[in-house]
N, C-alpha and C positions, 0 to 999 in steps of 0.2 A: 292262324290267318283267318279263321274264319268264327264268330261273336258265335254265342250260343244263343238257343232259344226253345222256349217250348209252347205251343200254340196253345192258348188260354181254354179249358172249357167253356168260358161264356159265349163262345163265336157258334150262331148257328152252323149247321152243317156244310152247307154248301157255300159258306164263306172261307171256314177253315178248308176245304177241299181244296177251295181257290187258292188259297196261301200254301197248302201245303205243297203245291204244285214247284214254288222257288225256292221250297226250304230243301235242304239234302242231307241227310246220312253221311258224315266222312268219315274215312277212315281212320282220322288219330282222333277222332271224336269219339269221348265215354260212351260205352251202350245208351241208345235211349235221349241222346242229346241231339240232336239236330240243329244243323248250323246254316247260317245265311251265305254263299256264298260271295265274293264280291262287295258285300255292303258294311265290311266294319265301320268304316266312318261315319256313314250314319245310323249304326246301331249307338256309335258314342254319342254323336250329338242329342241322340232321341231318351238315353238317359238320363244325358246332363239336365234335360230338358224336364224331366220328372220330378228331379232334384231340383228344380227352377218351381214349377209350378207346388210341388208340396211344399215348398219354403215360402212361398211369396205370390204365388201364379204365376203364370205363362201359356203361352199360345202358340203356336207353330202352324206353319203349315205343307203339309209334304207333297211338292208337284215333281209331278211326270207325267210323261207320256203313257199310253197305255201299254200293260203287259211290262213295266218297268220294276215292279216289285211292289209297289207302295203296300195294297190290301197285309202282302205278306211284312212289310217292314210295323204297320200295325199290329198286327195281332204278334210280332216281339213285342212291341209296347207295351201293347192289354198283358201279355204275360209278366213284363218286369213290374211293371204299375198291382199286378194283383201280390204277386214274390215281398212285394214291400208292403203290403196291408194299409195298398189304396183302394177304394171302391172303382167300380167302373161301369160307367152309362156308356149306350153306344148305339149307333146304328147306321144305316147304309143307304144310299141310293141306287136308284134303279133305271140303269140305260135302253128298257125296253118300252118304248110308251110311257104317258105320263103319269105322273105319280099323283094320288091325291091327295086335296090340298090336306095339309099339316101333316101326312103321312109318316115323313121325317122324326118329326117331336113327338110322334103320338108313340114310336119305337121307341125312341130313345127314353123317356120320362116315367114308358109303360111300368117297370120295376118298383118304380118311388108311389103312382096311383094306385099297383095292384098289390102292395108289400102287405104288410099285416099292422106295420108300424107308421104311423102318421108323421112328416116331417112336423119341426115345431109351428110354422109361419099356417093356423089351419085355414084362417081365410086365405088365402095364398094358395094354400092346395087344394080346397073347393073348387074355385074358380078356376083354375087349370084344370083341374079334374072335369068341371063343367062340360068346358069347350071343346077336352083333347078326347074325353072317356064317350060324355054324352052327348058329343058333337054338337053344343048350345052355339048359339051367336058369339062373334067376338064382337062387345058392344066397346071396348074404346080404341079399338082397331093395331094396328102392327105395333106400334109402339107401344101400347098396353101390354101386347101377349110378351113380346119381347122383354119389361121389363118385369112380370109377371114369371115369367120362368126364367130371369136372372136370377130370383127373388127365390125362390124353387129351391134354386139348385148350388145358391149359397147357405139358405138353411141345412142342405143336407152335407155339403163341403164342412160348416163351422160344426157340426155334430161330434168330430176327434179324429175322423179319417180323413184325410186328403181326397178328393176327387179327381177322377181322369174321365174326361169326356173326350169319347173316341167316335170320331165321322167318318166313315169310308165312302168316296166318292159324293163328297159334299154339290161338285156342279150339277149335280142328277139328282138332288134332292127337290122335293115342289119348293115352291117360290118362299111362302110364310115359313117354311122349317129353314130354308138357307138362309133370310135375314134375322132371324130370329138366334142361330148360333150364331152369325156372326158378330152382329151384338151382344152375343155373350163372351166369344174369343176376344174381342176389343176391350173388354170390361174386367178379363179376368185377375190383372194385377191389383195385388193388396187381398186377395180370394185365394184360400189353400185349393185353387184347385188349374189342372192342367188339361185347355184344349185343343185337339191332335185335329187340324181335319186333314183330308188328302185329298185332291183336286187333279184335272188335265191342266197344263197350261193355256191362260186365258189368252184369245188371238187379240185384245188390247188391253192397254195399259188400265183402263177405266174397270178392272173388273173391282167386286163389291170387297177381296181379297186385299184390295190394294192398299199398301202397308203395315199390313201381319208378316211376324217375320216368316221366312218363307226357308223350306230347308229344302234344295231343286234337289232330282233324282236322275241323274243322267245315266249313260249305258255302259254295261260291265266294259271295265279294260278287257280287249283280248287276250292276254292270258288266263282273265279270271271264266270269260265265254268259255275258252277252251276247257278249264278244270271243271266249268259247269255242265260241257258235254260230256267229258271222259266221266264224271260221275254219275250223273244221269242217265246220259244216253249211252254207256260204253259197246263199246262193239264196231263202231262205225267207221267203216273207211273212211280213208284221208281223203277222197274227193269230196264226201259228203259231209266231211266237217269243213270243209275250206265252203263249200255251198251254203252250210249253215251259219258258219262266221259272218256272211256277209249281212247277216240280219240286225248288223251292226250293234252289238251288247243290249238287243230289247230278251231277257230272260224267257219271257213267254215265247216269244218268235225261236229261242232256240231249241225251246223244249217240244213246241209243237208244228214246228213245221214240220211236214214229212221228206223222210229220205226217198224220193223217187227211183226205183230202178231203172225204170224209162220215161220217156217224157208221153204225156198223154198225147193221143192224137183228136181232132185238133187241139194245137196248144196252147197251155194259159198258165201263169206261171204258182207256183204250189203255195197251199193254204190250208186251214182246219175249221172245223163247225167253231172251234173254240176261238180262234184266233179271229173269225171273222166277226163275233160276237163284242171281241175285244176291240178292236182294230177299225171295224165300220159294221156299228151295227144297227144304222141310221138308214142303211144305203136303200134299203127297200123300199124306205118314207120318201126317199127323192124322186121328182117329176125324172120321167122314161126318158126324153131328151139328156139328162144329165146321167141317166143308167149308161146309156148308150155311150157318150162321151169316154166315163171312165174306165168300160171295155175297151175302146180301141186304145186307150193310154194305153191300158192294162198290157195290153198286146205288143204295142209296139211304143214302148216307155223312150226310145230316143228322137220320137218323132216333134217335131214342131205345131204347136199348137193350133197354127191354121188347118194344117195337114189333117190332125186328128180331127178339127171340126167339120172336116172334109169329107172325113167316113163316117162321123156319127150321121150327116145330113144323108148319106146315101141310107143308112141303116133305116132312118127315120123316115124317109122319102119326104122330105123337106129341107128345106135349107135352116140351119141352124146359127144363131149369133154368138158372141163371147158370152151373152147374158144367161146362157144353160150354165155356162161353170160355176157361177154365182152361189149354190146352193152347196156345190162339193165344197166349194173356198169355206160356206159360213161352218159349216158339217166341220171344220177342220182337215179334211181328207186330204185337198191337194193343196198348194200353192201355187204360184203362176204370174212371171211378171209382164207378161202381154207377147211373151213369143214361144215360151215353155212354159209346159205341165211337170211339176213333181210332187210324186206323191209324199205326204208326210212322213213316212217312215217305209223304208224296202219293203217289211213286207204288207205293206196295206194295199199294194198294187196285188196282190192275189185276194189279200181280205176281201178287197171292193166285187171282185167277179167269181168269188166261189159259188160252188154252186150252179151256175150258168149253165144252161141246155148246150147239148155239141154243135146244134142247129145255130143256136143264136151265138158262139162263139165260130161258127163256121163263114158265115154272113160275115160277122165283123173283119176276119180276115180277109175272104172276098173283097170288102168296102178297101182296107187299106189295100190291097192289093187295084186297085184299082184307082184309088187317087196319087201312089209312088209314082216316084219314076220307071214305064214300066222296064227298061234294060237293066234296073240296080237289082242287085244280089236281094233285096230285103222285099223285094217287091214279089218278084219271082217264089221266095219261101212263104211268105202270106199266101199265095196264089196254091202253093201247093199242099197247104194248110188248111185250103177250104175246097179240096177235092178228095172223093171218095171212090175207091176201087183203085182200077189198073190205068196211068198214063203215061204210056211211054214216051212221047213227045215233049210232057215236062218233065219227064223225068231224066232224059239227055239234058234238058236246058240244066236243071240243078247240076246236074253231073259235071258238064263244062263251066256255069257260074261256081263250082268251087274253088278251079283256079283262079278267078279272077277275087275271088275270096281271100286265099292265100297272098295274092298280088298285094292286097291292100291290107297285109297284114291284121286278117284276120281270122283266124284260124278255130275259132271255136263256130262262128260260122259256117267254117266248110264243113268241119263236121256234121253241124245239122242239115244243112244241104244233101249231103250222100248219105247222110242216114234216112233220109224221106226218100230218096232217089231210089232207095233202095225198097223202099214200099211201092213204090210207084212202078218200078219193072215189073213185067207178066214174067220175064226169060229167067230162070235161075240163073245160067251166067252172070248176068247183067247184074240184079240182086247181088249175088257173092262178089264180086267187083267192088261195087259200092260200098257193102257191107265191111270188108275185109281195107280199103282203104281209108275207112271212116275210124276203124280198128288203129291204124297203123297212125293217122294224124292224133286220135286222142291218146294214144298212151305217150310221142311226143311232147305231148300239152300237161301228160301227169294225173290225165283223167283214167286212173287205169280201172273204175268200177265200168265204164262207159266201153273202154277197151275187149275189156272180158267179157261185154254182152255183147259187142260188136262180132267181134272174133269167133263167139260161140255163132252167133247168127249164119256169120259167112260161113262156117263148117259145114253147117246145113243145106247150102246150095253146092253149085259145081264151080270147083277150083282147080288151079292148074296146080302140079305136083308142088313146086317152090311155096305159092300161094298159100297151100295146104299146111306147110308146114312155119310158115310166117304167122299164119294163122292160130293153128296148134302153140307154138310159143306166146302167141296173145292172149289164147284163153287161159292159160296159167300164169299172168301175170301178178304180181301181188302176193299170190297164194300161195308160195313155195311149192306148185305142181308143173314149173317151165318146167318141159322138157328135155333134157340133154342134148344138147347140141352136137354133130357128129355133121361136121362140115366133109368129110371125106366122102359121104353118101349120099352126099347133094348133088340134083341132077347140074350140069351148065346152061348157065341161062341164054339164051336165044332171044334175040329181037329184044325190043325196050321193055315190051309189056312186063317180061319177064323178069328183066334189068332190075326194073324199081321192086317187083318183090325183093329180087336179091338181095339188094343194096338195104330192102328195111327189116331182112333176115339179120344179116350181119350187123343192122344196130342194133336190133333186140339179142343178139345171143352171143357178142364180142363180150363182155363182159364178165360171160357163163365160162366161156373159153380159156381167160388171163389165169396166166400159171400153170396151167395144164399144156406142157410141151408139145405133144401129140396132138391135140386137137386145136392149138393155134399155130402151131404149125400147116395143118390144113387146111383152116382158116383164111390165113396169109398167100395159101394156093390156091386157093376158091377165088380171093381178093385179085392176085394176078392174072385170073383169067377173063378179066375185066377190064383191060388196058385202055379199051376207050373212053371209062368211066376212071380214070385215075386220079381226077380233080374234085370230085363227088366230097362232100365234105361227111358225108357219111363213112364212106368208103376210108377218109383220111382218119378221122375218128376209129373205126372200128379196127385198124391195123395198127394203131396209138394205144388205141387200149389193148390189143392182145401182145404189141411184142413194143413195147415205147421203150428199148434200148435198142434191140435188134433192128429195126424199123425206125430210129429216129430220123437220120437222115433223110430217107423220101418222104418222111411225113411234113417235115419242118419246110422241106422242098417242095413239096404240093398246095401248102399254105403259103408260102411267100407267092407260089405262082398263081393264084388265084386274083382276079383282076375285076374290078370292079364291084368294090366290097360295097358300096353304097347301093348296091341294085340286090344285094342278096336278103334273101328272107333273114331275120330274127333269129332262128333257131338255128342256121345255118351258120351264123357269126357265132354265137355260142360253141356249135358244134369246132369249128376251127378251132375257137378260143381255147378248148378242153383239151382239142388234139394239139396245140402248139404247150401246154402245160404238162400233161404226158409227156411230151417230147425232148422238153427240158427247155424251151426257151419260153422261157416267164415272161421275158418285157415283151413278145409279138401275142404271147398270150392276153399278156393287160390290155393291151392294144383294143384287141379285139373285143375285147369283155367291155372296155369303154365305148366302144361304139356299138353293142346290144344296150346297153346300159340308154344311151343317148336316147336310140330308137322308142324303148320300151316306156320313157319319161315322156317322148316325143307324142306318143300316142296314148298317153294316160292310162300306161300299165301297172300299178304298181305292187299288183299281186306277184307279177311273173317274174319282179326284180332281186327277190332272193335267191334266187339258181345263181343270178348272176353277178351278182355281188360277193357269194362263195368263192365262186371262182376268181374272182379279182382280188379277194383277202388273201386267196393262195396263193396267186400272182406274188404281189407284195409282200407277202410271206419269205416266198421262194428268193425272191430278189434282195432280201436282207431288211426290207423296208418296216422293221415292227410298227412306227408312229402310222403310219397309211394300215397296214395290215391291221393292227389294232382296233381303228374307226370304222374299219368297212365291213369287219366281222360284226360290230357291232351296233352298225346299223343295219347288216344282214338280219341278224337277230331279232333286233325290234320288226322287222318286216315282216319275217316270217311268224312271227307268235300272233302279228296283227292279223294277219292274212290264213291262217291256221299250216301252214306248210311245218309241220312237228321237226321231222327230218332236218330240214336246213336249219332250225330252229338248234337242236340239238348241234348239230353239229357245228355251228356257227358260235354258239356259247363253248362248248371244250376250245374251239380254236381261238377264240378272245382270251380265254384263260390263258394258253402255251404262248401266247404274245406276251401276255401280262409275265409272264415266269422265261423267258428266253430279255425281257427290255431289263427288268430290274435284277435277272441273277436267281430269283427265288425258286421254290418247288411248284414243278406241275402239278395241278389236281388232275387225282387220278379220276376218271369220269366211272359213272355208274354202269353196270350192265345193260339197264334201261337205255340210258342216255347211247352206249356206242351200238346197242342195237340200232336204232335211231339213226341215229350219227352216220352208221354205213347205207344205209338207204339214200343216202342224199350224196357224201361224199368215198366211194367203195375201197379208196384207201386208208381210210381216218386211223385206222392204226397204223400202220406204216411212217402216215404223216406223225404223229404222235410220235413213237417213239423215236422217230429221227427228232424232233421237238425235244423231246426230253434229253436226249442225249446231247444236243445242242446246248441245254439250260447248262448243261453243267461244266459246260466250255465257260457261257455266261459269266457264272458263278466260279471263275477261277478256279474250277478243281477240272480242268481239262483228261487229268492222266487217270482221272475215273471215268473217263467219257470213253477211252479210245476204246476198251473193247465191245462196248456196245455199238459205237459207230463200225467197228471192223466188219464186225459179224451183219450188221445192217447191209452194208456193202457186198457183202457176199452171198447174200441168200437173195437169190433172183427174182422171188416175190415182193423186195421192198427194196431191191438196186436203183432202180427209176427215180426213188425218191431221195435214195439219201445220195445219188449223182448233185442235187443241191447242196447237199453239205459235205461236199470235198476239202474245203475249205480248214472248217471246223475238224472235220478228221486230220490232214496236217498236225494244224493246233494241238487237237489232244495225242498223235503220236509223240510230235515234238516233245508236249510234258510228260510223256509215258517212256521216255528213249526207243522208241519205236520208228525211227524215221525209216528204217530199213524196210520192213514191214509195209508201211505206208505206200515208201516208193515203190514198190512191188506191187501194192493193191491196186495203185495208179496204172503202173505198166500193163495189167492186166486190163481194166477197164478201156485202155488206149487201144487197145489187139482188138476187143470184143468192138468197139464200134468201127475198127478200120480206117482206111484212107479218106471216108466221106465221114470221119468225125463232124458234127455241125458246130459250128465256129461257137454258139454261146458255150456247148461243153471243151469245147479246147481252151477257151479262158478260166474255165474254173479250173481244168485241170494246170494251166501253167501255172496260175497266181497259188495252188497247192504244192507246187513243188518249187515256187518262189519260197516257201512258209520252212521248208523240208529240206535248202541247199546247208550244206556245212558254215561252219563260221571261220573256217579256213580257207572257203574259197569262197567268201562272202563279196570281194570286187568282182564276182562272173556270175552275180546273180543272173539268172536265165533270163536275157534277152526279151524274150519270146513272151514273157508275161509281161514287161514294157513296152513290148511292142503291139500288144494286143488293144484294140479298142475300147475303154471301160467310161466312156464318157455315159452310156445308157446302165450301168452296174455300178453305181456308185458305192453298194456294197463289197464288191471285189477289189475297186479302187482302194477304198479305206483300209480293208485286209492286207493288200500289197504294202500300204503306205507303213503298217502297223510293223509288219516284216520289216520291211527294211531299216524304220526306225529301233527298232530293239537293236537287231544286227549291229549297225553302226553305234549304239551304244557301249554293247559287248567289246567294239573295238577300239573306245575310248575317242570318238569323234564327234564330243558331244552337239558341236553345232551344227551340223547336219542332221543329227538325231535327231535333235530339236524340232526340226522344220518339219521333216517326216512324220513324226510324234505328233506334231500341230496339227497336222491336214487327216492324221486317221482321226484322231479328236475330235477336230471338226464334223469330220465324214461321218462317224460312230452318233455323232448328238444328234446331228437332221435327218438320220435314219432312228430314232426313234430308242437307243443301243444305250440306254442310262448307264448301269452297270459298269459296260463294257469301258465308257468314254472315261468313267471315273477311275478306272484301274491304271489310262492312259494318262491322266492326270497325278498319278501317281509316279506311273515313270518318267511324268517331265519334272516333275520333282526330284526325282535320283539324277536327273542330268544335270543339274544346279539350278533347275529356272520354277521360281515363283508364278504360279498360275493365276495371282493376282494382278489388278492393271496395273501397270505402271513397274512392273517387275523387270529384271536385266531383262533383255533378247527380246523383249515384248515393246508393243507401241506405245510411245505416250499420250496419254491424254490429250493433250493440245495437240497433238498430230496425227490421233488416229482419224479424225475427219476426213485429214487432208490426203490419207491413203486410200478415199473411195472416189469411186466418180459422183457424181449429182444419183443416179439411179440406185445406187451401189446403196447411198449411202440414205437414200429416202427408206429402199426396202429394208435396209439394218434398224432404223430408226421405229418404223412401224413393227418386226419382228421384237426388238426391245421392249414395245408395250404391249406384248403376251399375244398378236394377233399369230391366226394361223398363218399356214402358207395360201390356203385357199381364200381364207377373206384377206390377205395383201394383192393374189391374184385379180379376185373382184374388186378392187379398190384402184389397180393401175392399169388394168385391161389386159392381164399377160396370165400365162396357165399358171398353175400351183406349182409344174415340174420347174419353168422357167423359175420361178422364187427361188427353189430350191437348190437348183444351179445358181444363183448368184449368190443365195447365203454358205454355198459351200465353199465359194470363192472369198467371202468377206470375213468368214471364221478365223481361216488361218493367219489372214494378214489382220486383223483385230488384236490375234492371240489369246481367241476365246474359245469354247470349248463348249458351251451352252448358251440358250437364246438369254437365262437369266442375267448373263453378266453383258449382254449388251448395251444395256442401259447406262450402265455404271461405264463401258469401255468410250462409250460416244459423248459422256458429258462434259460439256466443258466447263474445267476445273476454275476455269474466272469468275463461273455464277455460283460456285460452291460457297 
């Protein structure tokens, strides 16, 4: 995956440094090879390209943006161009001040005037030599010199070697050397030889470039960012690769921005001498009006343009016009279409202000703090941004604007808020307060390097006993140094203050607790001494996780009771979401995960949307749904790799796999040790879930009676009951083909005793429609009631299971035309969940009943009158499902949800007599137009 290369000896020193900086060492890489990460495709093109210009000439040209690779994707060039025994001229421009005139040519050409050996053309190479060695007059001016060392550098091309003329950073060459190549690049075909320049992209179309072909250098794909940090940079928390991901694939920005432990005070956001060099390193040459300017961007990057000109004028003690921006526009730095400022690339907003005195980044805060609104949250942190020492006064204001931070769901905010709050207190109390709930918000955010500086900080002042030890589990987060949990010797909390450590004790160490009888046991006793907090979505979570069979009941109960889901934070709908998934009801789990989901779109999050998208592919998982479970895994995964979140990432990829091998019947891949170390960090049951998954494949894949004793044994070992309470179902099934039903019903009656009289209604449906799966075929007219009589209008997977049962049954008893009907609607139900395999095996037994699964087959509809058996809706949505659309874009196409579709094509399958969306086209044609 990654082209080889070796960096040319002819590249001066500090060129190659440059390049060496994107080249890396991999691991399946030979000794001594070094490879480009991220840019195979254009190491091909720049080949091919070789092979173009030694054959016949050619030109190219390589733009990017800066810190994009170019330097380095050159000097591969100069390496493969010397490998093949082409010559190679070359030289570079200079972004620091200007260059002098012919400076460019006089590098590049210097080889050929100072060789020992005279090209043929010698008048030709006098007079070059003249101009360029002896700095003579050009007497017949640019198009002289220009065609004068076309002339040059053709005699040395037609000599037997091919030529590569290599330009790095051609726009920063003087004037007469950049027209001068370019005239040669335009000229080069029919000439053995090949010109490489590499340029920024030019802000209009009129550059002197225009129409050389152009090879653009856009930004690594984030997975390739990611394997460029892991190789590079290795070592780095997951906060601080998801911090460096956002430097959007520019390779320089990820290798040199720094990992901050803390944020500077006052703040400005992080850069390097090198990056600034790269990125703006003009910004000094700009008039102070426009210095000024792109501080306060710098600072407060969501602010509106007039706003910012609002505090550059304060800064400058004059009023300033749109006409200061002028200079950053020509510079390339920002853009701006008359009401915002953006910078040209993330990280140029710290290139632009590194460096910066604390004074005069103290000021610029002040300034915006002064032209905000001054009651907003952003106003307020500016403000406390450009104060020094002890103030208590703002340091209550941040304190209390944290909530209203959180209100507006914005949470990485509140964190900075009480993290300054907490500079700002004289009192240690106060301090540790701050400090330890600043703790508590970032490790819910996933910020857990932030968390453990937090949590170390508050150690350090004075904390109340709970506090202390909320704390102490913060500082060992990440690091496998949490402390043991030992809920039995926790003090009872008292009054609220207390409360809320409680409640964010037992989210940080419910998890530490699951499986350890004893100590969630006490847990669960800690929890109920809590009764006024019993709605606390923390509290429901954290008794979800420690006993989610024991505890099902009130947890599913305290999530239904919970009222006004629209008014709750984000993390809070999540948290439900997880606890109603533990709990075993999956569709109030989707539920809820679809409206985080909503919110998180709502407010342009899309970093924070892979926690919750996991959680919804489980959802749908759990509900039988492979085709939805499928898609969401695996736009989870593309999220997460884009956003650097490794964990969801990993685990997101095994569970698109177990999809792909439970739909079609095939083998799970087994995941790597990497991969489920990984994998548990995000999801803490991924084994569990697994191998209930695999044990399910093999229901799948019609070898059920190999399934049962995995699924038994799953069932009974407490640490992964929870999960395969899901596949009761499937457990039936493989008793059934194992002659195990005895066994089975026994495992059932067991599970039935363990959750009691408040069994919660989604698990008494799986268990009836299992022991609908598991009744005798002697006493097959008294099938149990009780699994018909259950609600499966929201489980269309249990439906279809039921429907499955009773169609075999009734075949058994030679009733084929009920069988039939039966047969049809799991069929149906098995296809629009996504169940390939399954549906085809079902298609098998309507074949053993005597019915042809083609149209127009006995007991099926015909042609000419399957129309007539839909309604006008029925049969628009069958129509569009027949031309391969989803259920999602038929939902966007008639204004109705994707579930809605999906309930009417479960209705329209059976009476179709079709079994897949494929044969709908063919079942709706009318056979007049054939």
């Amino acid at each position: 995956m990654n082209a080889r290369t070796r960096l040319s000896t002819l590249a001066p020193a500090p060129e190659r440094q440059r390049a060496l900086a994107l080249v890396t060492a991999l691991g399946e890489a030979p000794r001594g090879e070094p490879g480009l990460i991220g840019r195979e495709p254009e190491l091909r093109a720049l080949r091919e390209f070789l092979g173009e210009g030694a054959a016949g000439g050619a030109a190219r040209v390589l733009c990017g943006l800066a810190g994009t690779g170019k330097s380095a994707l050159l000097e591969a060039t100069v390496q493969a161009a010397t490998a093949t025994g082409m010559r190679v001229l070359r030289c570079a421009g200079s972004r620091e001040g200007d260059p002098s005139g012919l400076s460019g040519l006089r590098r590049l050409v210097w080889p050929l005037l100072a060789g020992p050996r005279r090209p043929s053309a010698g008048a030709r190479f006098d007079a070059v030599r003249r101009v360029l060695a002896d700095g003579g007059p050009v007497h017949g001016g640019q198009s002289w010199l220009s065609f004068a060392v076309l002339g040059l550098l053709e005699s040395v091309s037609g000599a037997g070697r091919p030529l590569l003329i290599a330009v790095d950073d051609w726009d920063s060459l003087d004037g007469p050397s950049r027209d001068a190549l370019t005239f040669v690049a335009r000229r080069a075909e029919g000439r053995p030889m090949a010109v490489l320049l590499t340029a920024r992209p030019h802000r209009t179309p009129s550059s002197a470039l225009a129409g050389l072909p152009e090879l653009p250098l856009g930004p690594l794909a984030p997975v390739r960012s990611a394997e460029l940090l892991a190789t590079r940079r290795p070592g780095l928390d997951a906060q601080a690769v998801r911090e460096l991901l956002a430097a959007a694939g520019n390779p320089l920005a990820l290798l040199e921005l720094p990992a901050r432990p803390e944020e500077p005070v006052p703040w400005m956001p992080a850069s390097s001498d090198r990056l600034a060099a790269a990125l703006a390193p003009g910004v000094p040459l700009l008039p102070r009006a426009t210095r000024h300017l792109l501080l306060v961007a710098a600072l407060h990057p969501a602010g509106d343009l007039p706003v910012l000109l609002a505090a550059a004028s304060r800064i400058a003690g004059a009023e300033l016009s749109f006409a200061v921006l002028e200079p950053a526009e020509r510079a390339g730095l920002v853009v701006s279409d008359g009401t915002r400022l953006r910078f040209g690339h993330p990280a140029t907003a710290g290139a632009v202000v590194h460096g910066t005195g604390r004074q005069s980044r103290r000021a610029a805060h002040a300034a915006l703090a002064a032209v905000l609104p001054p009651a907003s949250v952003h106003a307020l942190w500016h403000r406390s941004e450009a104060v020094e020492g002890y103030d208590p006064a703002l340091a209550a204001r941040l304190e209390a604007a944290h909530g209203h931070a959180l209100e507006r769901d914005e949470p990485p905010m509140a964190v900075r808020l009480l993290r300054r709050a907490a500079d700002l207190y004289p009192t240690p109390a106060d301090r540790g307060r701050c400090a330890l709930r600043a703790a508590q918000l970032a490790h819910g955010l996933g910020l857990e390097r932030t968390a453990r500086t937090m949590a170390r900080r508050a150690l350090r002042e004075c904390l109340s006993p709970l506090g202390t030890l909320c704390a102490e589990a913060l500082a060992g987060t990440g690091d496998g140094r949490r402390p043991a949990a030992d809920p039995s010797a926790w003090p009872v909390p008292t009054g609220a203050a207390e409360q809320e450590d409680a409640l964010e004790l037992v989210r940080i160490t419910a998890a530490g607790v699951a499986g350890d009888d004893e100590r969630a046991g006490a847990l669960l006793a800690f929890l109920d001494g809590m009764p006024d907090r019993s709605a606390d979505p923390r509290l429901l979570h954290a008794m979800a996780t420690a006993a989610p069979v024991r505890r099902a009941a009130p947890v599913l109960a305290g999530v239904a009771a919970v009222r006004c889901l629209a008014d709750l934070p984000v993390r809070d709908l999540e948290r439900l979401g997880e606890a109603a998934l533990l709990a075993g009801d999956a569709q109030a789990a989707l539920d809820l995960c679809r409206r985080a989901e909503r919110n998180h779109r709502l407010h342009d999050r899309p970093d924070r949307l892979p926690r919750v998208l996991l959680r919804q592919g489980l959802a749908h998982l759990a509900l039988g749904d492979r085709g939805q479970g499928g898609a969401t895994f695996q736009r989870c995964a593309e999220l997460a790799e884009a956003y650097g979140h490794a964990p969801h990432a990993a685990a997101a990829r095994l569970l698109e796999d177990l999809v792909g091998a439970l739909r079609t019947g095939g083998a799970v891949r087994p995941g790597s040790a990497h991969e489920l170390a990984a994998a548990r960090r995000s999801v803490r049951s991924i084994d569990a879930v697994l191998a209930v998954g695999t044990a399910c494949a093999l229901v799948e894949a019609d070898e059920a009676a190999a399934a049962w004793p995995a699924l038994f044994s799953l069932l009974a070992d407490p640490g992964t009951r929870a999960t395969a309470l899901f596949a009761l179902v499937p457990l039936a099934e493989a008793a059934e083909a194992a002659n195990a039903s005895a066994e089975a019903l026994a495992a059932l009656d067991g599970v039935e005793a363990e959750l009691g009289p408040r069994c919660p209604a989604v698990v008494a449906a799986r268990l009836a429609v299992a022991r609908a799966v598991l009744v005798d075929d002697e006493d097959a007219q008294a099938l149990p009631e009780r699994a018909f009589a259950e609600d499966l209008s929201r489980s269309p997977g249990l439906a279809a299971a039921l429907a499955l049962a009773r169609g075999r049954r009734l075949r058994r008893r030679r009733q084929a035309g009920d069988s039939r009907a039966a047969l049809r609607q799991a069929a149906a139900g098995f296809a629009l969940l996504g169940s390939a395999a399954r549906a085809a095996r079902i298609t098998a037994e309507l074949r053993a009943c005597g019915e042809r699964t083609g149209v127009g087959a006995p007991g099926m509809p015909r042609p000419e009158a399957a129309r007539d058996l839909l309604s006008p809706q029925e049969l628009r949505i069958a129509e569009l499902a027949g031309q391969g659309l989803s259920n999602r874009d038929i939902g966007e196409r008639l204004g109705l949800s994707h579930r809605t579709i999906g309930a009417y094509l479960y209705r329209v399958f059976p009476r179709l007599g079709v079994t897949s969306r494929a044969q709908l086209a063919e079942a709706l044609r009318d056979p007049r137009t054939a």
